[in-house]
C-alpha positions in Angstrom: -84.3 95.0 49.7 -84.1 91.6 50.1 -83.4 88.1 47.5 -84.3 85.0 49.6 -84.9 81.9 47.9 -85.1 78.5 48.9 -83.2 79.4 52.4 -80.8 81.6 50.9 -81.2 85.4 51.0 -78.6 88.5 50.7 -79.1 91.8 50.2 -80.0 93.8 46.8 -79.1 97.4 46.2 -81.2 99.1 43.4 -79.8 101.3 40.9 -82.0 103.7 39.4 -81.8 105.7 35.5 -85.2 106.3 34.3 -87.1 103.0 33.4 -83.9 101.0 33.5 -82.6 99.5 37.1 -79.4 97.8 37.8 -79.4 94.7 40.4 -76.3 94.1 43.2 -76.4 90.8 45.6 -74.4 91.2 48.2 -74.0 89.8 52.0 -74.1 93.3 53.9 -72.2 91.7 57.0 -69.1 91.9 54.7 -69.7 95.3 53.8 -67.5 97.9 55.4 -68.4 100.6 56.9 -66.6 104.4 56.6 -64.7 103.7 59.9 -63.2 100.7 58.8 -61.8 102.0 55.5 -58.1 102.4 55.9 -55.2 101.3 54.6 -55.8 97.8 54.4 -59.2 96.6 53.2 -60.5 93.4 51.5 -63.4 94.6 49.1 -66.3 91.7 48.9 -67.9 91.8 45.2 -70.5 90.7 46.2 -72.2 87.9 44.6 -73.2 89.4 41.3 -74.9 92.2 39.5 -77.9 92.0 37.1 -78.9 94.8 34.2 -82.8 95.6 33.1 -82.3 97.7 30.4 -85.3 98.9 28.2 -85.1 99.6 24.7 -87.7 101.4 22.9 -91.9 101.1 23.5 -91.7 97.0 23.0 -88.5 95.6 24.1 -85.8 95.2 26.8 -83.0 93.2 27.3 -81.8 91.6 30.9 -78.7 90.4 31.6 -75.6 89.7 34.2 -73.0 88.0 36.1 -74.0 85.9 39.2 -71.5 83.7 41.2 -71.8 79.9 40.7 -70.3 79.5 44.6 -74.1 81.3 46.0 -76.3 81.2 43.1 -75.8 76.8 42.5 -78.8 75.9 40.2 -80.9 77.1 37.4 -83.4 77.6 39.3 -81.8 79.7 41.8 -80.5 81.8 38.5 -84.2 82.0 37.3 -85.8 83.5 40.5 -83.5 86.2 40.3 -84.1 87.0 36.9 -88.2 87.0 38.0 -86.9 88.9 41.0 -85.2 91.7 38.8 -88.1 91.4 36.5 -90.6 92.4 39.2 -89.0 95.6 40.2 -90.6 97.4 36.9 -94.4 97.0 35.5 -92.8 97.7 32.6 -91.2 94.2 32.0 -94.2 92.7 32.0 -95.4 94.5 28.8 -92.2 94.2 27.0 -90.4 91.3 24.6 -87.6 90.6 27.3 -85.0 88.0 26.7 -82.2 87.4 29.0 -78.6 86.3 29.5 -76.9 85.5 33.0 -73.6 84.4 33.0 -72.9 81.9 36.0 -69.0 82.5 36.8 -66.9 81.0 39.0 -63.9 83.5 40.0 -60.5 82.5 39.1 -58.2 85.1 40.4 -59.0 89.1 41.3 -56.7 92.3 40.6 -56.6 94.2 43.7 -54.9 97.9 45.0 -55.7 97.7 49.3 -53.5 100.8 50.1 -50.8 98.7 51.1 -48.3 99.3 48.0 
């Protein structure tokens, strides 16, 4: 599936457990593919995740970690959040508040197969 707005799209893979779903953008071009994983390799995060989680007959919770680099204004941040929110009928019958943390990476911890 697809997240485009205002001329910026990536991808979005969909994660599935029961009513609840589980959003990652990513850019697939930097995704590797089996023949390229070897010793060396540089693994993209992507550019966050979001988490719909329902709770009970009346209520859900939504909320995740999106990069400040691709995701630059509140806007931006609130058409995912409507984008996530789409994916289930259920969230539109549902008390849903939200939290999505814009973060800007500072370092990474990495094992590449090197040492």
């Amino acid at each position: 599936m697809e997240f485009s707005y205002s001329g910026f799209s990536c991808e979005a893979d969909i994660y599935r457990n029961g009513d609840d779903i589980v959003v990652r953008f990513y850019n697939q071009e930097r995704e590797h593919t089996d023949q390229q994983i070897v010793d060396l390799v540089v693994v993209d995060p992507g550019f966050g995740y979001m988490c719909l989680k329902f709770k009970g007959e009346y209520g859900g919770l939504l909320s995740g970690f999106l990069n400040e680099r691709f995701f630059i204004s509140d806007q931006m941040v609130k058409a995912a959040i409507d984008f996530v929110e789409n994916l289930s009928p259920l969230s539109a019958k549902v008390y849903l508040p939200h939290q999505v943390v814009c973060f800007k990476p500072v370092s990474y911890v990495e094992y590449n197969g090197e040492y």
